[in-house]
N, CA and C of each residue as an Amber inpcrd file, in Angstrom:
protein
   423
 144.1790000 103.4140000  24.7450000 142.7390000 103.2910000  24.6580000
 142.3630000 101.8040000  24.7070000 141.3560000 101.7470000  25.8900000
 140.9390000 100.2950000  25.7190000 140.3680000  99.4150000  24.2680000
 139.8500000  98.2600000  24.4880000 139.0790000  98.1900000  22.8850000
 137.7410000  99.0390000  22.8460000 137.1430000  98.3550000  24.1730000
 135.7930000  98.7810000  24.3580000 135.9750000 100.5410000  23.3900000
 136.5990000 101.3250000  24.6130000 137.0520000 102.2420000  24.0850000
 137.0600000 103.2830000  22.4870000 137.6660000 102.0940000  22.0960000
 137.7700000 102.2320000  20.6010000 136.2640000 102.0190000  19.5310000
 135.9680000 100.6770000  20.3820000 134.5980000 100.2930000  19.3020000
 133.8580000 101.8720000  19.5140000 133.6480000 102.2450000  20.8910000
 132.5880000 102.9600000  21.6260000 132.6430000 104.6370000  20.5950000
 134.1430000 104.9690000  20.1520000 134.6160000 105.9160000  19.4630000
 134.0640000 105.5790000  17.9620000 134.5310000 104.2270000  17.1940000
 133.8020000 104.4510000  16.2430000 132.4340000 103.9930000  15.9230000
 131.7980000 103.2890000  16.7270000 130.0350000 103.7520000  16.7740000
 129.7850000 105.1800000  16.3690000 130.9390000 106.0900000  17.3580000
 130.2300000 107.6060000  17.1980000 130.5370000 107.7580000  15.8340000
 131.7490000 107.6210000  15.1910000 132.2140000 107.9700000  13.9670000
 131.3270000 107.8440000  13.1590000 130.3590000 106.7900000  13.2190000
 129.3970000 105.8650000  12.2580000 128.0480000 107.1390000  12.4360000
 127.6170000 107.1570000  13.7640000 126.5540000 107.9510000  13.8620000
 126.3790000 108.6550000  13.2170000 127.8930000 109.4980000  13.1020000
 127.9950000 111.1780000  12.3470000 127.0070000 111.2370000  10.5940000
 126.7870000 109.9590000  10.2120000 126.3860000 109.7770000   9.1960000
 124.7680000 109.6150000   9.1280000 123.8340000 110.5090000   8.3440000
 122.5160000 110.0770000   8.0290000 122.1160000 109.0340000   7.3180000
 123.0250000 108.5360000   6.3600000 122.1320000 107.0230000   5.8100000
 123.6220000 106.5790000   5.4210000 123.4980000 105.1760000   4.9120000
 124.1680000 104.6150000   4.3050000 125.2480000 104.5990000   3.4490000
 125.0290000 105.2710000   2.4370000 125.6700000 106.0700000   1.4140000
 127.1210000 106.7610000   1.9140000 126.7620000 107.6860000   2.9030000
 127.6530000 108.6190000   3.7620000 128.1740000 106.9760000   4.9510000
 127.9990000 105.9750000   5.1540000 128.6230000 105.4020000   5.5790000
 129.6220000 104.5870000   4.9030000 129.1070000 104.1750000   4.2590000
 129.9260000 103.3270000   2.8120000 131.3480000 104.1740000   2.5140000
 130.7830000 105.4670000   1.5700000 132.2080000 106.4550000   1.9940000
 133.1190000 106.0010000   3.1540000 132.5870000 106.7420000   4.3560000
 133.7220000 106.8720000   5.3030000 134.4290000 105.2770000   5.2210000
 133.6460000 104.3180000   5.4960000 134.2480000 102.5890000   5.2500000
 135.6860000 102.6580000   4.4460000 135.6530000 103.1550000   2.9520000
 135.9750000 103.3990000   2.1040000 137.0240000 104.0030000   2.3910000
 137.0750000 105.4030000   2.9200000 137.7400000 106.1720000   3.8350000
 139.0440000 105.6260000   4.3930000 138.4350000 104.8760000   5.1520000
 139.0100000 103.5610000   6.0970000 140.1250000 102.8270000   5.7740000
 139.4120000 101.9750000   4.8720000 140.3800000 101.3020000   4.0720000
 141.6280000 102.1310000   3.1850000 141.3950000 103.2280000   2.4580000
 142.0920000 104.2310000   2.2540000 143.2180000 104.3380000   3.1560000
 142.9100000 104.7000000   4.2880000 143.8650000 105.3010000   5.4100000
 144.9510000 104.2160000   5.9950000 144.2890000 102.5470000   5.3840000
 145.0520000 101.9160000   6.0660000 146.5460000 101.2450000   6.0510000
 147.1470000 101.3820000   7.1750000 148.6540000 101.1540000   6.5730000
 149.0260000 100.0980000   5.9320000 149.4270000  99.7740000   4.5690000
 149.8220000  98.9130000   3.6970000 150.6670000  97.4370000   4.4930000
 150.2770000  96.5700000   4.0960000 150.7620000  95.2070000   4.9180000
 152.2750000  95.5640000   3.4590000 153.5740000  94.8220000   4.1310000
 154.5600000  94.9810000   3.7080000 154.7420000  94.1660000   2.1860000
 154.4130000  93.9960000   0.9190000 154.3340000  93.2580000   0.0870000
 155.1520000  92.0150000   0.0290000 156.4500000  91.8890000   1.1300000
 156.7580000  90.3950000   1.5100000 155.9090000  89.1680000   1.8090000
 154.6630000  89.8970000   2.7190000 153.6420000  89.1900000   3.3770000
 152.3490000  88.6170000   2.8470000 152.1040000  89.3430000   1.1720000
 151.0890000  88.9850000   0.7430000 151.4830000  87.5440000  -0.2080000
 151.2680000  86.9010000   0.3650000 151.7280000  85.2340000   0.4300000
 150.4050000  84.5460000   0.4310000 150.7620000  83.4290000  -0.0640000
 149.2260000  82.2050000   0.1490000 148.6360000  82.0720000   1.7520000
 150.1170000  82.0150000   2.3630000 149.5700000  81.3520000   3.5250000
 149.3680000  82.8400000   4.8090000 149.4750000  83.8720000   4.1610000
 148.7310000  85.3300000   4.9000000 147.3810000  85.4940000   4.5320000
 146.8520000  84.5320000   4.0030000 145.5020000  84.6570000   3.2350000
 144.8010000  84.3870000   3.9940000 143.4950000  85.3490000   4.6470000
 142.4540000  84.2690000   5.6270000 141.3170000  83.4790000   4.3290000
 141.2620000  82.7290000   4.7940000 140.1190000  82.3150000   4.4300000
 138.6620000  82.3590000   4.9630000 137.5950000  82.3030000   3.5880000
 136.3700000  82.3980000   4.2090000 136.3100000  83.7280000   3.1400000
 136.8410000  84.7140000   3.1680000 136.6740000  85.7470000   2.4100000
 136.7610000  85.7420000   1.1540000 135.5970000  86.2200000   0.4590000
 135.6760000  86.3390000  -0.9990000 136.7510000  87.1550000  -1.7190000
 136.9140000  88.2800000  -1.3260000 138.1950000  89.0790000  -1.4530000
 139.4290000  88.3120000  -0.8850000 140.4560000  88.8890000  -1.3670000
 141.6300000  88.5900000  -1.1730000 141.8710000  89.5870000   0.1310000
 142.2440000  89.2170000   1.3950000 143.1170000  89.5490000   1.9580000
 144.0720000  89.0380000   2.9270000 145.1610000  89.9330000   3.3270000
 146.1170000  89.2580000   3.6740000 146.1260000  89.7980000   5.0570000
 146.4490000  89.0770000   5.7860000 147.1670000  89.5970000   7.3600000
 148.1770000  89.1900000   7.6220000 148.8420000  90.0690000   8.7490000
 150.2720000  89.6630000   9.3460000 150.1720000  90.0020000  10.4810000
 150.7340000  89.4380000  11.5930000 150.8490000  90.0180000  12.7240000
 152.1900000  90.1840000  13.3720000 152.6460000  91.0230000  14.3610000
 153.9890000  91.6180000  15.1420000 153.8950000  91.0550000  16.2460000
 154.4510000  90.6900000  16.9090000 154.0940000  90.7780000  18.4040000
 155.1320000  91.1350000  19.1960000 155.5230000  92.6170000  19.8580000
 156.2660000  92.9980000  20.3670000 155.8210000  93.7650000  21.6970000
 156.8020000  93.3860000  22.9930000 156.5170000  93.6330000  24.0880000
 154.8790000  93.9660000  24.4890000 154.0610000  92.5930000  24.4110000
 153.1990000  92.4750000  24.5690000 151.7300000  92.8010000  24.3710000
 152.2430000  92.8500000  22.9670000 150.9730000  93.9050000  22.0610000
 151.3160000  93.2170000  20.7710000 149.9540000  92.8320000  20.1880000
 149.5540000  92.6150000  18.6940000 149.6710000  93.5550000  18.2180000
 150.1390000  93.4740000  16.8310000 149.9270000  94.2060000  15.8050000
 149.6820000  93.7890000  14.8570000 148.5990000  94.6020000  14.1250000
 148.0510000  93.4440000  13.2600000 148.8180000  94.6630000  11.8650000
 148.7780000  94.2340000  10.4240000 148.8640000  94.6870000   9.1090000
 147.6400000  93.7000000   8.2310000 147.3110000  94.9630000   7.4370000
 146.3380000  94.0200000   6.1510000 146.5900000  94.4530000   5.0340000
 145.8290000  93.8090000   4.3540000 145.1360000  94.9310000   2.7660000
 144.4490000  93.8120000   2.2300000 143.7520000  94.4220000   0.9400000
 142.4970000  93.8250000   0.5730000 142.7920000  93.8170000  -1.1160000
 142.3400000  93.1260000  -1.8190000 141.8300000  93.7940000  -3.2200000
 140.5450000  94.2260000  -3.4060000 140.0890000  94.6660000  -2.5340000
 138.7680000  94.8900000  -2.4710000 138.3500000  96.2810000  -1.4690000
 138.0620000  97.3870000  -2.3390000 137.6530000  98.0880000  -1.0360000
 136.8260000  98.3560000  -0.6870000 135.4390000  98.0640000  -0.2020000
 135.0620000  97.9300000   1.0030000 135.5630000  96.6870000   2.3060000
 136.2710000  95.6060000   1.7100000 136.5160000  94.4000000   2.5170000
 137.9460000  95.1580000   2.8980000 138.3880000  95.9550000   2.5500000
 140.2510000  96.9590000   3.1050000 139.0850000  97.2890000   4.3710000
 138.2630000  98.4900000   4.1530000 138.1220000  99.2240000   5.3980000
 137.2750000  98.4540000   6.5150000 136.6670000  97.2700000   5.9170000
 136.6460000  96.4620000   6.9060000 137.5810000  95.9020000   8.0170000
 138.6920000  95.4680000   7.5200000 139.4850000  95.0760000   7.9640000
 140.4700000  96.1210000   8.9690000 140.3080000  97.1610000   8.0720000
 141.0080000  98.3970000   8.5180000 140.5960000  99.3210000   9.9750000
 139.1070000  98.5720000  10.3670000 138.0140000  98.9320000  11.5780000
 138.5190000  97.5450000  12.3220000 138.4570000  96.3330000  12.2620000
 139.0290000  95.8260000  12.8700000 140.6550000  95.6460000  13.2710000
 141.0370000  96.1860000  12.7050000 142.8340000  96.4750000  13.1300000
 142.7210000  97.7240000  13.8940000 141.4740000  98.2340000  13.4300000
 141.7450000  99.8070000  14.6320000 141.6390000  99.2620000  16.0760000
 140.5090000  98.5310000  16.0420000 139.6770000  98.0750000  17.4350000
 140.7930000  97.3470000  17.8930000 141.4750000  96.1240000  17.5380000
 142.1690000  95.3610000  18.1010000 143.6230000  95.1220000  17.9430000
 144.3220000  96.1420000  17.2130000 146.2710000  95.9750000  17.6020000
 146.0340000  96.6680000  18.7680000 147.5580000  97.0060000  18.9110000
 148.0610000  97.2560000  19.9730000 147.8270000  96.8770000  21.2820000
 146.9720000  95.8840000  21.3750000 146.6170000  95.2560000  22.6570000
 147.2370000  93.6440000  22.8420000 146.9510000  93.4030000  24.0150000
 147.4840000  91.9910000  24.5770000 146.9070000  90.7650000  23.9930000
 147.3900000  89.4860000  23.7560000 146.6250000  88.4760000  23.1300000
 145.1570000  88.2900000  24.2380000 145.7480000  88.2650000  25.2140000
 144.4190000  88.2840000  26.1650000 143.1380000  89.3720000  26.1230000
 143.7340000  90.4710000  25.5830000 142.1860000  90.8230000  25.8570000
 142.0440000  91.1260000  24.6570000 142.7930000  90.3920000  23.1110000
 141.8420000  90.3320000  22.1000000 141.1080000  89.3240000  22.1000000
 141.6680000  87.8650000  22.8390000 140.9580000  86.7320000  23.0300000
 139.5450000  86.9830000  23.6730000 139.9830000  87.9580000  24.1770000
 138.3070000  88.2320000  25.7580000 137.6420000  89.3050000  25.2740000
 138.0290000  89.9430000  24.0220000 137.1820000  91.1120000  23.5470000
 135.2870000  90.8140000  23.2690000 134.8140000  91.5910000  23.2360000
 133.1860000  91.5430000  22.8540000 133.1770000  92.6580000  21.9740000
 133.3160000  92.2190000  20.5300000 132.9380000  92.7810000  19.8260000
 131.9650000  93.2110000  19.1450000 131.1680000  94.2230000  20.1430000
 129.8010000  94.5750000  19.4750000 129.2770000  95.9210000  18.3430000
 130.8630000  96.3610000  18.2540000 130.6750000  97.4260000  17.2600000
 129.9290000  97.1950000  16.0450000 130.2690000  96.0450000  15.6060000
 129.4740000  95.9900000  14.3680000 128.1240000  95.4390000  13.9620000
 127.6640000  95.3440000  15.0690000 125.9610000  95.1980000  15.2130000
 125.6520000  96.8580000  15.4300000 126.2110000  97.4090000  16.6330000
 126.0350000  99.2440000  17.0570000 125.8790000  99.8020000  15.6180000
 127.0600000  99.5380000  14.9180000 127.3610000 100.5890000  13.4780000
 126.0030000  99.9510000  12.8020000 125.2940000  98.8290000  12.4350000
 124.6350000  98.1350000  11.6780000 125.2720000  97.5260000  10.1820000
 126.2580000  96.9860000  10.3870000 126.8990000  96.3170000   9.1630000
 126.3870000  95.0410000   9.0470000 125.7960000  94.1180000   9.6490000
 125.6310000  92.9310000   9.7180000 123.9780000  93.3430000   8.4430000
 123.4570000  94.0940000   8.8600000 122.1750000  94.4590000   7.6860000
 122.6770000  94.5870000   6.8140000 123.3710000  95.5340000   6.4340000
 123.9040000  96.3950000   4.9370000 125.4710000  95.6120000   4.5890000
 125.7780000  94.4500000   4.4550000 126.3460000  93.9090000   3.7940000
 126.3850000  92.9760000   3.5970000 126.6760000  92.5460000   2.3120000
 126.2620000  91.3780000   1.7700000 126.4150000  90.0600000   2.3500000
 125.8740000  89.1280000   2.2940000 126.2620000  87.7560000   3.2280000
 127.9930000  87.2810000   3.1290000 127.8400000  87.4320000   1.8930000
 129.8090000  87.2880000   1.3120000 130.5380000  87.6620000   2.4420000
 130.0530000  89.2050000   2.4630000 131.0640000  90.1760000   3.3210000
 131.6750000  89.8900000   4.4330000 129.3710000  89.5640000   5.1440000
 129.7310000  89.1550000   6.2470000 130.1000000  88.4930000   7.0590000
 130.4720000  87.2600000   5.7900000 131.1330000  86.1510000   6.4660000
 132.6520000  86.6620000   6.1890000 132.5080000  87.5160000   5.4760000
 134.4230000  87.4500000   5.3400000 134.5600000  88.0410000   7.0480000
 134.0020000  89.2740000   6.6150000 133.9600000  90.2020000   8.1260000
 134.3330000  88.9520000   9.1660000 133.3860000  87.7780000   9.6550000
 133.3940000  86.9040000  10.8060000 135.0180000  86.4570000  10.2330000
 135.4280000  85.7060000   9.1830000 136.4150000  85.3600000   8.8630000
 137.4680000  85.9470000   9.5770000 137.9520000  87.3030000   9.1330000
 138.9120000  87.9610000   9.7740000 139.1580000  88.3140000  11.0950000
 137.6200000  88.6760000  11.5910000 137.6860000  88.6970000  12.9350000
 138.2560000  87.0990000  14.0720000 137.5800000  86.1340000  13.1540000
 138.0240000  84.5990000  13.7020000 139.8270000  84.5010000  13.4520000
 139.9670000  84.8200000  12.3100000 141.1530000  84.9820000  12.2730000
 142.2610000  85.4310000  13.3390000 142.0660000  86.9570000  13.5860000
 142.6950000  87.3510000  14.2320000 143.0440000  87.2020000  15.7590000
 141.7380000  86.7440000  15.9680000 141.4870000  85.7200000  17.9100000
 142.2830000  84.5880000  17.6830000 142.4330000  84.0240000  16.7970000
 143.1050000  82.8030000  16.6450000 144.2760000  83.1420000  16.5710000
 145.1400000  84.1180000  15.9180000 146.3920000  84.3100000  16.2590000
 146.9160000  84.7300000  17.5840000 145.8020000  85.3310000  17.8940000
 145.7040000  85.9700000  19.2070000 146.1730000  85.2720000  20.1800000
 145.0460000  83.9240000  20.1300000 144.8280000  82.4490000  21.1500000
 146.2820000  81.8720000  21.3310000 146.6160000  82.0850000  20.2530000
 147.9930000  80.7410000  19.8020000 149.0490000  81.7440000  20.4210000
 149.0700000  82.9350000  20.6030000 150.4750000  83.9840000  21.4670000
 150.1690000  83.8340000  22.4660000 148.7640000  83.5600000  23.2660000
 148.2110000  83.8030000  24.4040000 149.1380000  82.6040000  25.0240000
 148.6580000  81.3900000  24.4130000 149.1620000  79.9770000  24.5630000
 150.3970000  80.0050000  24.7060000 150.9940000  79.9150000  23.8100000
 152.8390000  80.2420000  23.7040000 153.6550000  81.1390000  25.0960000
 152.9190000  82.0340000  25.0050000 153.1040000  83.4520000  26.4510000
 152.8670000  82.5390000  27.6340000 151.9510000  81.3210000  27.5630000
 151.5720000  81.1650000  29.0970000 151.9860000  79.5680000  29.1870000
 152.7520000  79.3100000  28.4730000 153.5600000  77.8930000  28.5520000
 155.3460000  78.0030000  28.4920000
């Protein structure tokens, strides 16, 4: 599945919901479901910064696909993270570098969460292009 793909799938996921409340859940949900980063990895320097919560990332990179791992102490900032690891592992550093991520204006998270969040939200997402950038780099030198 492309990214587009993916965002385009969970927009719908989001729709399924009448207000807020019932979105928050599923978020929640989310983070729930998501696969545990390996407790080797939750280290200082797996820490993004920018986020008020604690979380950690790691990434794989095998035969030409990211993979990302997280977790949070925080859950709504888990299933955050846990929507962006959906949208963007398993793909190439290149087209996470070239992604347009507009899911989360579609879903409306940028309203309904707190400024904190949403800078963590930008955080992780910056994050992860940047690891992205730096395999892209490495791959093409």
């Amino acid at each position: 599945m492309t990214i587009k793909e993916t965002q385009d799938e969970l927009i719908e996921d989001f729709s399924l919901f009448d207000d807020w409340m019932g979105k928050y859940e599923y978020l929640i949900q989310l983070g729930k479901d998501l696969p545990l980063i390996d407790d080797k990895y939750k280290k200082e320097e797996n820490l993004i910064k920018g986020c008020q919560s604690r979380v950690w990332l790691h990434i794989d990179y095998t035969g030409n696909k990211v993979i990302y791992t997280a977790d949070s102490d925080a859950i709504i900032t888990k299933g955050l993270v846990s929507m962006v690891i959906h949208v963007l592992s398993n793909h190439s550093p290149e087209e996470i570098v070239n992604s347009d991520l507009y899911f989360i204006d579609k879903i409306g998270l940028h309203e309904h969460l707190s400024p904190t969040r949403s800078n963590g939200l930008l955080s992780m997402i910056k994050q992860m292009k940047l690891y992205a950038f730096a395999l892209q780099s490495k791959v093409n030198n």
